[in-house]
Every structure is written in structure tokens, then in C-alpha cells.
C-alpha positions as CSV (number, residue, x, y, z in Angstrom):
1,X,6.4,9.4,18.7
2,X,4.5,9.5,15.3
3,X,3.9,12.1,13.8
4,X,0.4,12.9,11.2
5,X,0.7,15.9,9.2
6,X,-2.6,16.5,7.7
7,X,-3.3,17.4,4.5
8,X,-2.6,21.5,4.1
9,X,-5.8,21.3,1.2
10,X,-8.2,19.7,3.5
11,X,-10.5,22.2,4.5
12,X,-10.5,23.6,7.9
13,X,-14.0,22.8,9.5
14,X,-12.5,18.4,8.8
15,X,-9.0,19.4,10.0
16,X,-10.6,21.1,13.3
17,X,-13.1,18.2,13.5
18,X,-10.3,15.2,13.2
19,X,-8.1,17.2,15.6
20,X,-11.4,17.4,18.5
21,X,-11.7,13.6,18.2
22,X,-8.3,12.9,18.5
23,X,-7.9,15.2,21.8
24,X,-11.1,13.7,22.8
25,X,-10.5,9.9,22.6
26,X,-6.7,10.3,23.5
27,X,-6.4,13.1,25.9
28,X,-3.2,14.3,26.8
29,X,-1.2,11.1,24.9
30,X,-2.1,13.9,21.7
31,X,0.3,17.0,20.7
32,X,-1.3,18.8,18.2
33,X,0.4,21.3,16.9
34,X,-1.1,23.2,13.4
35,X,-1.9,20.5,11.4
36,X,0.4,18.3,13.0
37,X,-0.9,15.4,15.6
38,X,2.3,13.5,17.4
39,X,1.2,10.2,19.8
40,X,2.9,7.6,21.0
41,X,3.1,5.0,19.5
42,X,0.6,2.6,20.9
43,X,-2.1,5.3,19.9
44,X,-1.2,5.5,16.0
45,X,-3.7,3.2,15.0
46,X,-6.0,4.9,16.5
47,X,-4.9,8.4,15.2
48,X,-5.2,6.4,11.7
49,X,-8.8,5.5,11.9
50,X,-9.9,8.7,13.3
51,X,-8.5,10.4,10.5
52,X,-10.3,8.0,8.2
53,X,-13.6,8.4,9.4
54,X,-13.1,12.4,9.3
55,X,-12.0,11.8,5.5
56,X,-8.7,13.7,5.9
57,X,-5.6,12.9,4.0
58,X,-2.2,12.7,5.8
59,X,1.3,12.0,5.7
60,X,3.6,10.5,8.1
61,X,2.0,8.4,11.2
């Protein structure tokens, strides 16, 4: 499963904002944990744009 660790100097109202659409639009296909998201794989691309439109930098995915 990929993993998106976001940016640790992001601020928290985008992280908490990215994380909510995430849960939102994928349910429970998302493991968030901190500020990392895990989803299978068929959902990256999705996890991808969401973050995107939030503006948050990430690693992995």
C-alpha cells in the first residue's frame, strides 16, 4: 500500500483539511496515521490530487 507522508512544515489547519477529504472520499480504503495517509493502490491517484488541491507537499505515494 502507498504510503504519503505529508510535509512536517505544512501547517496544521491544510494537513487536518487534506486528511478530512481523504477519509471522506475514500472511507475506510484510508489509514491515516499522524501525517502519514497509506491506500491501496488503486486509490493513490486520488490521494495525489487531493493533496494537490489542499496545497500540501508530500513524500512517498
Amino acid at each position: 500500500m502507498p504510503k504519503f507522508v505529508l510535509d512536517k512544515y505544512a501547517l496544521d489547519s491544510q494537513k487536518s483539511e487534506a486528511k478530512a477529504k481523504v477519509v471522506s472520499e475514500l472511507g475506510s480504503n484510508a489509514s491515516v496515521s499522524g501525517n502519514v495517509i497509506e491506500v491501496p493502490s488503486y486509490n493513490a491517484t486520488k490521494v495525489a490530487q487531493i493533496l494537490s488541491q489542499v496545497g500540501i507537499k508530500y513524500s512517498g505515494g
